[in-house]
Backbone bond lengths (Angstrom), bond angles and torsions (degrees), N, CA, C in turn:
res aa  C-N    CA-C-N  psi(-1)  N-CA   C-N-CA  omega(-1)  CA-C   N-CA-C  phi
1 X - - - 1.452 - - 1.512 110.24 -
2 X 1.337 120.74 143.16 1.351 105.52 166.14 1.180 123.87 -81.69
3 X 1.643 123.08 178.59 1.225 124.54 -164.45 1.473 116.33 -85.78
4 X 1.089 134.30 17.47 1.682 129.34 161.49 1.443 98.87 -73.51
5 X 1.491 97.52 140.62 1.293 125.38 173.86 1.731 148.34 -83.38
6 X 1.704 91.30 -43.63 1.473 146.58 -146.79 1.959 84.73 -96.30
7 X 1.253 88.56 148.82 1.518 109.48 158.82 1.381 111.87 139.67
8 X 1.689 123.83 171.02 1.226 135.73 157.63 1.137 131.00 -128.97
9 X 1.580 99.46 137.55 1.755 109.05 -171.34 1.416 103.31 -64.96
10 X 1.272 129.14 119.87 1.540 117.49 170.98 2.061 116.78 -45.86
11 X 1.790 83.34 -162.59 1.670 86.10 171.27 1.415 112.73 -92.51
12 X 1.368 117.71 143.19 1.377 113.10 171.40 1.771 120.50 -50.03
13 X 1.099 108.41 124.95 1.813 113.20 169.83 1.909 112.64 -57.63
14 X 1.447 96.63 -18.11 1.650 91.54 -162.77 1.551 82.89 -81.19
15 X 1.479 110.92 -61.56 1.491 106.41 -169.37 1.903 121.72 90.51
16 X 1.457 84.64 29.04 1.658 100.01 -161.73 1.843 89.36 -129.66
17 X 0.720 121.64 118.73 1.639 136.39 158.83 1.511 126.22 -99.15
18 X 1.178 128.51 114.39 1.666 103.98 -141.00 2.081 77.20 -102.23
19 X 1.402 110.45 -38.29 1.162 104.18 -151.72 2.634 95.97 -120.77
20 X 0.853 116.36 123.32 1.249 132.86 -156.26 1.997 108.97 -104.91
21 X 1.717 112.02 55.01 0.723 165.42 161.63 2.095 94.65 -10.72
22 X 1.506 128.77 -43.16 1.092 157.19 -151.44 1.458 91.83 -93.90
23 X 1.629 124.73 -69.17 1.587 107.10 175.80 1.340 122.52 -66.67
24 X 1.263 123.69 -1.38 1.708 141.79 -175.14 1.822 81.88 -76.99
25 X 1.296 120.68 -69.19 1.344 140.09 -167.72 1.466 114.04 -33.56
26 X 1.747 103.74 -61.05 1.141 99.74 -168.91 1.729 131.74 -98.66
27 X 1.885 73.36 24.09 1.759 91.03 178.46 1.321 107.91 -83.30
28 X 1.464 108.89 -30.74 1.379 122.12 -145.85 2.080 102.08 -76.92
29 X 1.105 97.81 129.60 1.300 111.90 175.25 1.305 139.01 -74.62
30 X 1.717 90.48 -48.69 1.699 103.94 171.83 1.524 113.30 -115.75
31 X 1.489 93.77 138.63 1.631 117.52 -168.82 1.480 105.87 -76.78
32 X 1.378 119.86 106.24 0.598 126.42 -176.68 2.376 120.49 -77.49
33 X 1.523 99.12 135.90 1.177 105.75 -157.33 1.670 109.93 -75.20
34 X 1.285 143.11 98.93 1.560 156.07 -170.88 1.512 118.93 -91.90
35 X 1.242 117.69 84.74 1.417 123.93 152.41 1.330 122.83 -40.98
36 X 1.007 121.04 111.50 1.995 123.77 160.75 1.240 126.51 -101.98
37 X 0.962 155.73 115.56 1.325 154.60 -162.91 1.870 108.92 -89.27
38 X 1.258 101.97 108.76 1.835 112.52 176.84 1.593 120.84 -62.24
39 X 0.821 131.28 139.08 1.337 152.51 159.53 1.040 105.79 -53.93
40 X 1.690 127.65 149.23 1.951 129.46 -178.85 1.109 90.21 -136.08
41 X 1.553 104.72 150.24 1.800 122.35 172.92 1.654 69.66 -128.86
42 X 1.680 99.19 121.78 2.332 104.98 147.53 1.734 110.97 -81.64
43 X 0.861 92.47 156.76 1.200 104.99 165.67 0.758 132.49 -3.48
44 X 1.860 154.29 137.43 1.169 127.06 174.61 1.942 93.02 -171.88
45 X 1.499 94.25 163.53 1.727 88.75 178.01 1.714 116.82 -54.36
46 X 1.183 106.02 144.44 1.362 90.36 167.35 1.925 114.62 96.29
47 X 1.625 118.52 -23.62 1.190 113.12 -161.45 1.749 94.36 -162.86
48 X 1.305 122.12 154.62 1.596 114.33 178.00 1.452 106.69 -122.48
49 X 1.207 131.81 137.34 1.698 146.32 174.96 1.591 111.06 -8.10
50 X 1.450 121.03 90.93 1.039 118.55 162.64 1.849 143.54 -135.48
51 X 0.685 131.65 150.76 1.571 135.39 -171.65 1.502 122.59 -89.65
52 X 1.888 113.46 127.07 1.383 87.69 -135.76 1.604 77.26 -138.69
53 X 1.510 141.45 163.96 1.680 117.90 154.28 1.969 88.57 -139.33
54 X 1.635 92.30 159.52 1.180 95.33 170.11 1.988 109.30 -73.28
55 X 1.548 104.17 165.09 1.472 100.91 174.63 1.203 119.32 -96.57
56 X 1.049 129.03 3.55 1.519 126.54 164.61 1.666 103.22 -55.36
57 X 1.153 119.74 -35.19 1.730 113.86 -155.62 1.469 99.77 -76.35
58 X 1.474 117.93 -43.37 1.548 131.25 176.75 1.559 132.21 -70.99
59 X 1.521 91.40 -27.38 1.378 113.43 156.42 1.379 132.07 -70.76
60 X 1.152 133.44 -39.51 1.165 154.98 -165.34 1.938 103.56 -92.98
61 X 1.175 130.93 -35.87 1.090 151.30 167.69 1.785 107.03 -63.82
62 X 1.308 110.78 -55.94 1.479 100.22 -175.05 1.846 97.56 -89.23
63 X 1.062 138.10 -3.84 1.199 143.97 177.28 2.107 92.96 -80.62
64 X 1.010 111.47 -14.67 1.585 106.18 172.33 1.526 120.87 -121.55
65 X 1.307 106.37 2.51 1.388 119.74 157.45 1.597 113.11 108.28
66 X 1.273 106.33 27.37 1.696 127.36 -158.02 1.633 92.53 -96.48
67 X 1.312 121.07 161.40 1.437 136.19 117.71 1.309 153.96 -81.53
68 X 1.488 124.95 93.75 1.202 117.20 -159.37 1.478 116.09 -82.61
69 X 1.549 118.12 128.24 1.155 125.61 158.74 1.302 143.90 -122.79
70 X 1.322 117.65 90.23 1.545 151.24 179.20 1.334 106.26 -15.71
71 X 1.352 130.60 82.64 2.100 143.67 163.25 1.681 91.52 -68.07
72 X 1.519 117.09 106.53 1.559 126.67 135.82 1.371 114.56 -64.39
73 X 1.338 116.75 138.80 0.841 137.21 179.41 1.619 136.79 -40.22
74 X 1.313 101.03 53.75 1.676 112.03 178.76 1.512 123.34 -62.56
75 X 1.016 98.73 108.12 1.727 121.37 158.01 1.527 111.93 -65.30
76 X 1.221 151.65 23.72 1.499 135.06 -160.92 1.551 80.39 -150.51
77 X 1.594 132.12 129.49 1.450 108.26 153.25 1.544 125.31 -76.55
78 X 1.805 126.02 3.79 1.128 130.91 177.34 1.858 90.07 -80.00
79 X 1.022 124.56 -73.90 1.446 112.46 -176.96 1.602 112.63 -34.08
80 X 0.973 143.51 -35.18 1.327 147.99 -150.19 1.327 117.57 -97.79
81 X 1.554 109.11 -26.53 1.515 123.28 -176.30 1.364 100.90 -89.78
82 X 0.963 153.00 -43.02 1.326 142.13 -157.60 2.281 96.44 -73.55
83 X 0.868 115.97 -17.39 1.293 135.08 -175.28 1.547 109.22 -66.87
84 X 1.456 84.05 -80.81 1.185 106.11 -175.07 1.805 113.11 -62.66
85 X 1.389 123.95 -19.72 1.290 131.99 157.56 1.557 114.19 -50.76
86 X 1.267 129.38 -36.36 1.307 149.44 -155.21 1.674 103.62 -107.07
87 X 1.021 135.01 -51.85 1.236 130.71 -173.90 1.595 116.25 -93.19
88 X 1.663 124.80 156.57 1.792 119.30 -159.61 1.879 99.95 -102.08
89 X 0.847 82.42 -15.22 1.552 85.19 -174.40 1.500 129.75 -134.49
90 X 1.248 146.61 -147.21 1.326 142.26 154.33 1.689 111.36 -166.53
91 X 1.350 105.77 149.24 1.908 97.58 175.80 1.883 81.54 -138.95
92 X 1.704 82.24 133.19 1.553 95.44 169.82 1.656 113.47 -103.47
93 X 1.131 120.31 109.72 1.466 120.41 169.13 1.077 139.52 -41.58
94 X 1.012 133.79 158.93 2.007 148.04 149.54 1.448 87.38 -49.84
95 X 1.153 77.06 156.02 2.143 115.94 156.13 1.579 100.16 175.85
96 X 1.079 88.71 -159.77 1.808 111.82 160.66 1.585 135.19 -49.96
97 X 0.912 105.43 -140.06 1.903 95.52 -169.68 1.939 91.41 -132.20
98 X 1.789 100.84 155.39 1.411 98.02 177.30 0.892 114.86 -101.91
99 X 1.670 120.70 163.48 1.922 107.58 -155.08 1.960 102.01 -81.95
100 X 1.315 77.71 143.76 1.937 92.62 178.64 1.464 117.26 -55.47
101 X 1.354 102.75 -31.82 1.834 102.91 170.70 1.107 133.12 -55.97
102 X 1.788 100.18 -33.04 1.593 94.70 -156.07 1.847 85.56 -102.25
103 X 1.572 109.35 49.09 1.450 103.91 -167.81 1.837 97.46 -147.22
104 X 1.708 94.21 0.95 1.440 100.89 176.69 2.169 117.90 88.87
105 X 1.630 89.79 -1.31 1.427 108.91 -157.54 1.643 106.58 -92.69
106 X 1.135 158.67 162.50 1.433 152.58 138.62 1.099 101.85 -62.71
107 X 1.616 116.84 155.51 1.270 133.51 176.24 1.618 108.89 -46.33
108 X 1.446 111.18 -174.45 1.665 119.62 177.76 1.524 99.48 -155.86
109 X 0.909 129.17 121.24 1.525 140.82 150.04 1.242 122.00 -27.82
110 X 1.230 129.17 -24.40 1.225 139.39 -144.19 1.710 109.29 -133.67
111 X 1.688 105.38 -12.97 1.302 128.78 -169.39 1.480 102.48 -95.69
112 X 0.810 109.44 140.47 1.871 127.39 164.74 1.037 125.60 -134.46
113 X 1.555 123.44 114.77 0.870 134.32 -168.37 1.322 148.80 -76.83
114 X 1.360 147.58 78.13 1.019 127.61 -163.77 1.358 127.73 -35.11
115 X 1.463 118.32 144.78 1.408 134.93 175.10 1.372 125.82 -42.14
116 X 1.566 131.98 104.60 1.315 101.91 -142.47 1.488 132.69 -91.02
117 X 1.390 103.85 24.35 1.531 119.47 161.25 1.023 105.91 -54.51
118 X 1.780 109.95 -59.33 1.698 93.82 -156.38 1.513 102.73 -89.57
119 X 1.213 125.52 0.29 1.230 97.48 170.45 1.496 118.69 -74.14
120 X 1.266 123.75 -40.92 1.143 131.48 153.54 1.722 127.82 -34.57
121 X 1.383 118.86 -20.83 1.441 149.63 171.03 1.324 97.43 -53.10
122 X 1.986 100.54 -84.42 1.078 138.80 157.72 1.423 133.11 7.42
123 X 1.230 105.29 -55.26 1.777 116.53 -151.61 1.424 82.78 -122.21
124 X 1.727 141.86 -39.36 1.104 111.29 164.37 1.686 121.82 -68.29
125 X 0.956 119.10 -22.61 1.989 114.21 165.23 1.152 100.08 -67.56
126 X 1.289 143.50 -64.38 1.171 106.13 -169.55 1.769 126.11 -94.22
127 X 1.053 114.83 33.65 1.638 133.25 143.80 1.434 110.34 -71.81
128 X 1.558 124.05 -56.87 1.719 119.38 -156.46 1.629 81.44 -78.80
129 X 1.303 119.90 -54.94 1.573 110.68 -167.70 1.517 117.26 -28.19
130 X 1.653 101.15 -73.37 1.575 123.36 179.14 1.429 102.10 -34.83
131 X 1.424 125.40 -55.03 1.613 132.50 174.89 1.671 111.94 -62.21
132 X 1.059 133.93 -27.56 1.719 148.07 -171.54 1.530 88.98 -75.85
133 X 1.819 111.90 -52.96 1.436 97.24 -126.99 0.874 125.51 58.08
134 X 1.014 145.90 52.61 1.692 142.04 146.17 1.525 93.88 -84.71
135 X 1.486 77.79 152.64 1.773 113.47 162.17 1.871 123.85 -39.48
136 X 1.358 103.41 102.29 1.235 88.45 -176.71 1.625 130.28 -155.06
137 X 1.829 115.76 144.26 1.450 116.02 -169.02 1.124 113.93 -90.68
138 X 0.586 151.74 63.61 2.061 142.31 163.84 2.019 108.48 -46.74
139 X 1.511 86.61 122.44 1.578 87.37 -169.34 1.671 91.26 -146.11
140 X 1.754 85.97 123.36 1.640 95.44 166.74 1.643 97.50 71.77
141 X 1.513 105.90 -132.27 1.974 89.76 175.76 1.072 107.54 -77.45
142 X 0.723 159.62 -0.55 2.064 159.78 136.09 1.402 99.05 -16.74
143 X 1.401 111.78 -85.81 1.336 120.05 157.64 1.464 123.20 -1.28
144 X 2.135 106.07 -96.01 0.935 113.71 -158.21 1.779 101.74 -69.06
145 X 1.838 136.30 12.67 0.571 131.51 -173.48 1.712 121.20 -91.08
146 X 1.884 92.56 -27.39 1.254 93.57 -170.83 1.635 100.31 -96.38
147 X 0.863 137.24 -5.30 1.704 148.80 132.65 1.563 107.23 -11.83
148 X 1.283 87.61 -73.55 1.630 95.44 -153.43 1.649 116.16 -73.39
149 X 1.699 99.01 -24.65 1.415 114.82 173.91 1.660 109.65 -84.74
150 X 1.112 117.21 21.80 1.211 121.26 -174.52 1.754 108.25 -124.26
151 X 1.051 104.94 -25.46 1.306 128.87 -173.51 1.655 125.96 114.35
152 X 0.866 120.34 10.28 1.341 149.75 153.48 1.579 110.88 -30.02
153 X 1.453 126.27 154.88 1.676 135.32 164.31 1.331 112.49 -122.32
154 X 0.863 142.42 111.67 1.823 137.07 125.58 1.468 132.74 -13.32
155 X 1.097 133.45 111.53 1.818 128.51 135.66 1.321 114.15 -48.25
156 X 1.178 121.71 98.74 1.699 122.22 173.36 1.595 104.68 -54.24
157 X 1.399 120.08 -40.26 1.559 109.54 -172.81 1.492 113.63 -140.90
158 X 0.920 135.62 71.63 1.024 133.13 166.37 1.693 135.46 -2.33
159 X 1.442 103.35 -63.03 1.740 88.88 158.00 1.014 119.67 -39.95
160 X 1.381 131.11 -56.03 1.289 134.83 -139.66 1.923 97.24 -104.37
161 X 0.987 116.50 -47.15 1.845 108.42 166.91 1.599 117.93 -65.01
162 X 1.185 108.24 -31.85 1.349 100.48 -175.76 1.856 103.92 -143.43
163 X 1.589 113.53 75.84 1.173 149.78 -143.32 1.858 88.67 -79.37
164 X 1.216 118.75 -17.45 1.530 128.17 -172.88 1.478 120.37 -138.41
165 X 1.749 97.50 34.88 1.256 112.53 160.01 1.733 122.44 -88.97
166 X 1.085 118.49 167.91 1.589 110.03 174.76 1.549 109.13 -91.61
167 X 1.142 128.02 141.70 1.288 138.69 -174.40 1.752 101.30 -36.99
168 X 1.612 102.28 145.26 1.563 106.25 176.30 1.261 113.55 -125.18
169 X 1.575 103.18 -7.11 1.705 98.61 173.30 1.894 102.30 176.33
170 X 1.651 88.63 149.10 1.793 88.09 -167.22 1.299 111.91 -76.74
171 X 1.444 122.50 143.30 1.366 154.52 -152.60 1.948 97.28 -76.44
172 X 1.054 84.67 -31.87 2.012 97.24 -170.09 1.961 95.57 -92.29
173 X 0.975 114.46 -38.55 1.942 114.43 176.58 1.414 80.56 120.05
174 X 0.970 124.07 62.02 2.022 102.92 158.73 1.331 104.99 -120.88
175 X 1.499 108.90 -167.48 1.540 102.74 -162.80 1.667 87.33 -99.80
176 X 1.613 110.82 160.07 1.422 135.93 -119.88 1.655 86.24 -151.60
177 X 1.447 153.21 139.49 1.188 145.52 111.24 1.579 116.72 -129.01
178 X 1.390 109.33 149.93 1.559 124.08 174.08 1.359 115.80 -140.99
179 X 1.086 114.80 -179.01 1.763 101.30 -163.98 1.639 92.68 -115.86
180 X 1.560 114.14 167.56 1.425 131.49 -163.01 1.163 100.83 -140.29
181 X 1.688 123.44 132.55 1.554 112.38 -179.55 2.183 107.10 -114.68
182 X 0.764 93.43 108.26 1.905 102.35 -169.76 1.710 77.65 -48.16
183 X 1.202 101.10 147.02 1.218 128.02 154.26 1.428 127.91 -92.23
184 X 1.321 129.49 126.74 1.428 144.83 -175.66 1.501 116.36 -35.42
185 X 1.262 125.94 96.60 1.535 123.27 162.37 1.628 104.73 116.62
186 X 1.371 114.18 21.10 1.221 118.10 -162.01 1.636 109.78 -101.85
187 X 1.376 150.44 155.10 0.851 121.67 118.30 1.868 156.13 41.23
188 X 1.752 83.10 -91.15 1.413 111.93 -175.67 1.346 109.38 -80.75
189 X 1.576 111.01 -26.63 1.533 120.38 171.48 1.451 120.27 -67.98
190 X 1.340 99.09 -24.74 1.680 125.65 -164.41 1.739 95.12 -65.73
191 X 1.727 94.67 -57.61 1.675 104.07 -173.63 0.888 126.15 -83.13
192 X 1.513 120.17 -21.78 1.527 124.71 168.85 1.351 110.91 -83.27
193 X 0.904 135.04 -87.32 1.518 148.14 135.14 1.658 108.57 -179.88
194 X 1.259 144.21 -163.37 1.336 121.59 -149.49 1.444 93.00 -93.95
195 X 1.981 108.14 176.64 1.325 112.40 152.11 1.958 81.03 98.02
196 X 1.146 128.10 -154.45 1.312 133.92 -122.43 1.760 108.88 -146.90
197 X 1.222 117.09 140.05 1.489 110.90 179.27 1.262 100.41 -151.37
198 X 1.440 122.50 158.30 1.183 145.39 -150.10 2.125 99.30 -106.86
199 X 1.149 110.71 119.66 1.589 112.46 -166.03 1.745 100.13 -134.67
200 X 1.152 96.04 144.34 1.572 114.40 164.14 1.717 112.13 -55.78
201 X 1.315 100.02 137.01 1.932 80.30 170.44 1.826 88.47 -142.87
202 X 1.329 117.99 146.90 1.301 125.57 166.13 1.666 99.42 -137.51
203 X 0.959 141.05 57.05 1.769 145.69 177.27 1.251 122.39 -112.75
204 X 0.893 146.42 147.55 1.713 148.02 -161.66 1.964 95.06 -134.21
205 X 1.554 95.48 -34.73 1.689 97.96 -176.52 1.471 105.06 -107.53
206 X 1.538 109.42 -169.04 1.543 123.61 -165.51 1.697 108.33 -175.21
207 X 1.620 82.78 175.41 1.526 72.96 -168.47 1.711 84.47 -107.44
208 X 1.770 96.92 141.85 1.689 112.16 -164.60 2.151 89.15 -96.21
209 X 0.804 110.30 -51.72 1.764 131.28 -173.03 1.083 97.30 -124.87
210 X 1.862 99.53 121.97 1.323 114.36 -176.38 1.717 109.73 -101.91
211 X 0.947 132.59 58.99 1.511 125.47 153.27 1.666 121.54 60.18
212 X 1.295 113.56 99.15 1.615 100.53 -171.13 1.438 131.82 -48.76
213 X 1.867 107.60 -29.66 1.319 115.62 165.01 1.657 125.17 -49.97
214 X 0.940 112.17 -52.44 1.308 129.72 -162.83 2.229 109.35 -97.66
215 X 1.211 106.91 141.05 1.420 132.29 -170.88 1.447 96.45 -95.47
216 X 1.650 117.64 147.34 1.678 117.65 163.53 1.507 93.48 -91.00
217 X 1.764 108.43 141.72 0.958 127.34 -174.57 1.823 122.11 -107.17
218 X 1.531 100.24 -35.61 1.759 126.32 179.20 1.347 82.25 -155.53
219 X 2.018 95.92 144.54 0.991 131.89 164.68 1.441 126.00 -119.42
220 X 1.223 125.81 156.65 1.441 114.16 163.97 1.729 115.75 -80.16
221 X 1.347 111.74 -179.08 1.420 129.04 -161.61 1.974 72.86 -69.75
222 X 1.164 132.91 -97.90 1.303 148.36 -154.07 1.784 94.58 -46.19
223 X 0.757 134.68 -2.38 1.741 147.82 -173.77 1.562 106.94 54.96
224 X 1.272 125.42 58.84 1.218 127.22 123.51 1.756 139.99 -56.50
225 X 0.794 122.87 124.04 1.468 118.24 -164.72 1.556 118.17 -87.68
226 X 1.179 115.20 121.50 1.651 122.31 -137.51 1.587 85.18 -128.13
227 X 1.287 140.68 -18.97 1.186 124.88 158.91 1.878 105.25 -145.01
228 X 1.733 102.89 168.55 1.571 96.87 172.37 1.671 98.50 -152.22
229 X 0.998 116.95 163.10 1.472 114.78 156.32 1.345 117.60 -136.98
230 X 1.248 124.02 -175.49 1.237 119.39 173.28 1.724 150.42 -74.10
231 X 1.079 143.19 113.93 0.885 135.66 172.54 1.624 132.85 -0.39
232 X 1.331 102.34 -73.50 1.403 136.38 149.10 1.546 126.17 -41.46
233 X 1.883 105.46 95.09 1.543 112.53 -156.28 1.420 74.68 -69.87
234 X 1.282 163.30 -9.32 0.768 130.19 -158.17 1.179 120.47 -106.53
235 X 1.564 125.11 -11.97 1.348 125.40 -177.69 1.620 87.63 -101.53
236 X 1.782 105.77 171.94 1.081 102.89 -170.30 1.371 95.47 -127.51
237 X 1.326 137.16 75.94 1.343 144.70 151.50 1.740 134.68 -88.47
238 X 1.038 102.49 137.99 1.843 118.54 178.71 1.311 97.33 -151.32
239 X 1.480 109.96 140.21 1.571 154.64 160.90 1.364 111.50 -104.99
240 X 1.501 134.94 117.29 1.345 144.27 165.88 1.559 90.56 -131.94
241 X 1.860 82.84 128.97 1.666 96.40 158.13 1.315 99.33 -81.77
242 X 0.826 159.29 -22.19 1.851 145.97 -165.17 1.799 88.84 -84.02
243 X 1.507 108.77 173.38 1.753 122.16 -132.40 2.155 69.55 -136.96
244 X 1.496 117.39 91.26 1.754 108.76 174.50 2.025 87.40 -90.85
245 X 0.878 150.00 -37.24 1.355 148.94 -175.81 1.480 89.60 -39.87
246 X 1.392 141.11 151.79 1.491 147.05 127.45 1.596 107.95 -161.77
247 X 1.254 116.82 -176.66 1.434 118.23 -150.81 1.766 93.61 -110.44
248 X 1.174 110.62 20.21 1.555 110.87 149.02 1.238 134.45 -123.75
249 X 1.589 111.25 6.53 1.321 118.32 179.96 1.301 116.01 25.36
250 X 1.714 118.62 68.55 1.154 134.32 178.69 1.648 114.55 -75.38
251 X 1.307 144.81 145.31 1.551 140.70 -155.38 1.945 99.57 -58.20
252 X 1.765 119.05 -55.77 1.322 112.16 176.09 1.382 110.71 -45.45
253 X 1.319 127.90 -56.78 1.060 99.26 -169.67 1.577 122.68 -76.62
254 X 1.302 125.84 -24.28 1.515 140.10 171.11 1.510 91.92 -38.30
255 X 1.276 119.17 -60.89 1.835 109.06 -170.69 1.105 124.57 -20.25
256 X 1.393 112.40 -71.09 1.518 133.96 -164.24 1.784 93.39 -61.29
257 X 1.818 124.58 -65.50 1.113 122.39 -173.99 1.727 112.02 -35.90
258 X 1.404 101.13 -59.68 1.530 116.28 -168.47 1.635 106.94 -51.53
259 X 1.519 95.90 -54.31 1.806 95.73 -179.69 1.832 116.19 -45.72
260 X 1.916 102.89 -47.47 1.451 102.86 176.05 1.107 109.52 -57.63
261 X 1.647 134.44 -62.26 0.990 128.64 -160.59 2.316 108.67 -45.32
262 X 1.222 95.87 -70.35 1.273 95.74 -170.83 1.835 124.37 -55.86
263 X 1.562 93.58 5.10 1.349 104.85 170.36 1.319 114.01 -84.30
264 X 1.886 113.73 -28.12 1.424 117.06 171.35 0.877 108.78 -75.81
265 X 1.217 125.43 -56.22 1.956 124.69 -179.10 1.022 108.36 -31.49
266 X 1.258 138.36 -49.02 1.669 139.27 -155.25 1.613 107.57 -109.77
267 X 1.514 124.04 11.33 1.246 119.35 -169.67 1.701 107.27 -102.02
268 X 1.658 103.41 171.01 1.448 89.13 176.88 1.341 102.29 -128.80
269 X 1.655 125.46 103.02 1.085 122.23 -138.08 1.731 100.55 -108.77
270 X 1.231 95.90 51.04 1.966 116.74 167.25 1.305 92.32 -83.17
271 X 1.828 101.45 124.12 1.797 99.17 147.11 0.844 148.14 -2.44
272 X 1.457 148.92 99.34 0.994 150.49 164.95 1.581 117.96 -117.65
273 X 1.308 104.11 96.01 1.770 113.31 -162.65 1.623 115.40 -82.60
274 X 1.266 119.51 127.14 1.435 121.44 -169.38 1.780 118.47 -160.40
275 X 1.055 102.59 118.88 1.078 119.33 -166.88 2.200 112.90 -29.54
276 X 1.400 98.30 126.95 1.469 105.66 -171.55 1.745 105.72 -116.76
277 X 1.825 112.71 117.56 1.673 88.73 -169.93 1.617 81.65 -87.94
């Protein structure tokens, strides 16, 4: 995906909300504790190695009654567990794209790579997660992250893999929307309610192989798969390539946040160990 962040999901066309996510919200008592995983710039002229997240993700979280707590990029799973013991949930971020090698793939011209700390960060969170079960968002590469660590494939480029798709994001960086149709019995159908909604897209990639764990949840018009969740009624995971974080915390996008959030509040986020390919 590329690196824009920013956007808003329009209003739903159906205009049907089956399930009202907001009185769930303001029942809820305890604030539930939210891991985010930061973004790394290394080194470079001019600036020294640091960890950085946009504020929509932190914003949008305490705008639903969450606590956000900021995971740098640990390489060690002993550093990582004592964390993840402590916090109810997790949201995996956007950035950049993950490198094609360590995916069996040749490079891409068109690909940029994340820094390879955090990808390495990255793919171990969402390994212990998938094994935790904990509560969890994958958004944008969040998403296509817990895919791929699952056993999952990528489209590195979209024009060019799927040459008769509909555009997923503007070529110049501007803002981008297309519509998504929830699929029946899902989740995402649950919170949106059925039929189709209008979403931000800034992505160049996709998910090519969708992961045996995990179900497609929303698709695009050309049937790209724009969200998934899990198999497993029992864990509480969703992946959306569309960007619901923005700095107006508009009600569409609040849904999806609000639904995660109150999935952490109410979870019991003891171990539960299970095989990750």
């Amino acid at each position: 995906m590329l690196a824009a962040e920013r956007g808003i999901a329009e209003v739903a066309t159906n205009g049907i909300r089956r399930v009202h996510f907001k009185e769930g919200m303001a029942a809820m008592k305890y604030r539930p504790l939210i891991g985010i995983n930061t973004d790394f710039r290394a080194s470079a002229k001019g600036h020294t190695p640091h960890s950085y997240i946009h504020s929509g993700y932190f914003d949008c979280l305490l705008a639903a009654n969450a606590l956000p707590v900021f995971i740098p990029p640990y390489v060690k799973e002993a550093d990582l567990t004592p964390i993840l013991d402590r916090v109810d949930g997790v949201v995996l971020t956007g950035g950049d794209d993950l490198d094609p090698r360590k995916m069996g793939l040749a490079p891409h011209p068109a690909v940029t790579v994340v820094p390879e700390r955090r990808e390495l960060a990255d793919r171990l969170l969402c390994k212990v997660v998938q094994q935790r079960r904990m509560p969890t968002l994958g958004i944008g590469l969040g998403m296509q992250e817990l895919n791929v660590v699952a056993g999952g494939g990528l489209f590195l480029h979209l024009p060019e893999d799927m040459p008769k798709s509909i555009p997923h994001h503007d070529p110049h960086g501007g803002a981008h929307r297309h519509t998504v149709v929830m699929q029946p019995g899902t989740r995402l159908e649950e919170i949106y309610g059925p039929g189709e909604i209008r979403v931000n897209s800034y992505h160049h990639q996709g998910v090519r192989k969708l992961a045996p764990i995990f179900r497609v949840a929303a698709l695009a018009p050309d049937g790209l798969i724009e969200g998934f969740e899990g198999k497993d009624h029992s864990w509480w995971v969703t992946g959306v390539q569309w960007h619901p974080e923005n700095e107006g915390n508009i009600s569409l996008d609040m849904q999806l946040i609000e639904a995660f959030v109150a999935a952490a509040a109410s979870s019991n986020s003891a171990p539960m160990l299970a095989k990750v390919g």
